[in-house]
C-alpha positions as CSV (number, residue, x, y, z in Angstrom):
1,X,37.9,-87.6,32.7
2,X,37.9,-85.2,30.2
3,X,34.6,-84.4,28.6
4,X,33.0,-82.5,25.0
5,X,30.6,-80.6,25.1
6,X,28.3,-80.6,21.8
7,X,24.8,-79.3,21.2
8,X,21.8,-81.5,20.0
9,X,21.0,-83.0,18.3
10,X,24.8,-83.6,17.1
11,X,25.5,-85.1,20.5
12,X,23.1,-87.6,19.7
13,X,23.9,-88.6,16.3
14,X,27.4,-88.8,17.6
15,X,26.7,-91.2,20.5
16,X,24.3,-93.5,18.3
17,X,27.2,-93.6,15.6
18,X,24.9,-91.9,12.8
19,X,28.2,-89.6,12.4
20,X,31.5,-91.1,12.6
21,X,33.5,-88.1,13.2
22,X,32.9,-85.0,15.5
23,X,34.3,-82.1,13.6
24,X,35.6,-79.1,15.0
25,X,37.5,-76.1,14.2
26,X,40.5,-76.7,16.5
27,X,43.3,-79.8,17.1
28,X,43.9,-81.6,20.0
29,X,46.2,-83.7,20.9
30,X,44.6,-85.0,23.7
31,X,44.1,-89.0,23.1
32,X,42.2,-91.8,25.6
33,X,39.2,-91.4,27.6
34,X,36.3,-89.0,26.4
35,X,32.8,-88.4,28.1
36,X,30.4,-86.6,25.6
37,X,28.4,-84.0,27.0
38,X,24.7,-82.4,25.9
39,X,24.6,-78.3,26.5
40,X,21.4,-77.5,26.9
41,X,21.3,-75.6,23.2
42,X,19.3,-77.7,21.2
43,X,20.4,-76.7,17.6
44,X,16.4,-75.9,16.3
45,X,17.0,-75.6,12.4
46,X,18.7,-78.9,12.3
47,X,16.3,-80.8,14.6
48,X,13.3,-79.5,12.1
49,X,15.0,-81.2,8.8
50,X,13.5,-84.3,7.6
51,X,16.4,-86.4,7.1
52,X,18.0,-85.5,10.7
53,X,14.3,-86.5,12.3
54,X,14.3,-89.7,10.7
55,X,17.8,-90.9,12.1
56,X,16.5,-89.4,15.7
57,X,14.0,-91.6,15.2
58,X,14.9,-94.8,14.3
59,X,16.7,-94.6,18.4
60,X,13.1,-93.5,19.5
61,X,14.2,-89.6,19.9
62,X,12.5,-86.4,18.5
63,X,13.4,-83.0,19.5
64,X,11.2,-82.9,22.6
65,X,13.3,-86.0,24.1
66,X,16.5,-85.0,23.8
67,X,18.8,-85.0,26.6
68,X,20.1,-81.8,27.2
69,X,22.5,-80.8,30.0
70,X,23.8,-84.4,30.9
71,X,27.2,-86.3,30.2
72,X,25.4,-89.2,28.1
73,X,27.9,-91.5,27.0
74,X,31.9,-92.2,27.0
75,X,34.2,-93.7,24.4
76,X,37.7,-93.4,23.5
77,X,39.2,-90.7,21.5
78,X,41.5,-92.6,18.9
79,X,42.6,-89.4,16.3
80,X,42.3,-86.2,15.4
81,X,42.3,-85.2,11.3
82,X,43.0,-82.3,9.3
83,X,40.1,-82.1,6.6
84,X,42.5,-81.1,3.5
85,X,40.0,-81.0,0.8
86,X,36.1,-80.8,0.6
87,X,34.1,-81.3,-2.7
88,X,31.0,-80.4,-1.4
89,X,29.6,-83.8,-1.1
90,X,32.2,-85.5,0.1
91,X,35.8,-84.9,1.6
92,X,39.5,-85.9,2.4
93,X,41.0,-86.1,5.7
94,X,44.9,-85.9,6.0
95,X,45.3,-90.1,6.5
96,X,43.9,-90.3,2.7
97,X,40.3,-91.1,4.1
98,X,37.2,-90.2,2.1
99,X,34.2,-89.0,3.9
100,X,31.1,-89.0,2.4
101,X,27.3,-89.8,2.9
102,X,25.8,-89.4,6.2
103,X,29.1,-89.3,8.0
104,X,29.9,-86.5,5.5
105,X,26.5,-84.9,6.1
106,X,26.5,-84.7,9.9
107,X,30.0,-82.7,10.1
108,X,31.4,-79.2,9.1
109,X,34.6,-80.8,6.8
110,X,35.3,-77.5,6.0
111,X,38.8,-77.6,4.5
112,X,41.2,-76.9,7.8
113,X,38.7,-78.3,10.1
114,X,39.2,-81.5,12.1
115,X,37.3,-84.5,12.1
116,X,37.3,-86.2,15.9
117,X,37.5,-89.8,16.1
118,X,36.4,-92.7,18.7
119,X,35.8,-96.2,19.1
120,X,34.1,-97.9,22.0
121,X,31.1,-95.8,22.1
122,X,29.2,-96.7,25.5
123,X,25.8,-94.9,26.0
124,X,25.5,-94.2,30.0
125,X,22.1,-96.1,31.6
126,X,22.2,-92.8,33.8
127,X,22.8,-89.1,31.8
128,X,24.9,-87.0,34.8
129,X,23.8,-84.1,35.1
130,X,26.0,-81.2,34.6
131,X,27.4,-78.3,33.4
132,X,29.0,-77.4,29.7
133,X,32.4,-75.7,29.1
134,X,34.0,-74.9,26.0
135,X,37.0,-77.0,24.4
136,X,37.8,-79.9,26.3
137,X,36.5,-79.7,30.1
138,X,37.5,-81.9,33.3
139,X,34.6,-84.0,35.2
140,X,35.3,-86.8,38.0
141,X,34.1,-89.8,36.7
């Protein structure tokens, strides 16, 4: 299965559908079956702001119960969209969609950017264990 890599406590927010898009800097064409993955970086300036606390913990995390180093949940990559314009609160992705809010908030929709989508979001009862790559990485599932 092919599997993301994303540091915490963005994996997180990802899985529990706080953010509706992962953004990255790079396109793939790559589309079906995606395992999300924890590296063991916890992002330590993010975890400390208010707002990003409070959506940890209304799914009963904080930064000292993160997972970290684990595949934590699978889902189904659907698209991937060019960000074509940001207004600094909110911004467009090539299919006309607006982005704003939270789901604007939790990304980097820097224009030329590209916003990750999924549907079927499935949280694993057991994280597995395992090792980070960059891009998109292979695990036997």
């Amino acid at each position: 299965m092919k599997v993301l890599s994303m540091k915490q406590p963005w994996a997180s927010l990802f899985v529990l559908r706080e953010a509706k898009y992962e953004t990255r800097t790079w396109r793939t064409t790559y589309r079906g079956p995606l395992a999300i993955h924890t590296s063991k970086q916890l992002d330590k300036a993010v975890c400390s702001h208010k707002a990003i606390q409070a959506l940890l913990g209304k799914h009963g995390y904080t930064v000292d119960n993160l997972p970290t180093g684990k595949i934590i949940a699978v889902c189904n990559l659907i698209n991937c969209l060019k960000v074509i314009d940001n207004q600094t609160t909110w911004a467009v992705l090539e299919n006309s969609v607006i982005v704003s809010e939270n789901n604007y908030f939790l990304g980097d929709f820097n224009e030329g950017n590209y916003a990750w989508e999924v549907q079927n979001m499935k949280l694993l009862d057991q994280p597995i264990p395992a090792k980070g790559h960059l891009g998109l990485w292979e695990y036997e599932m």
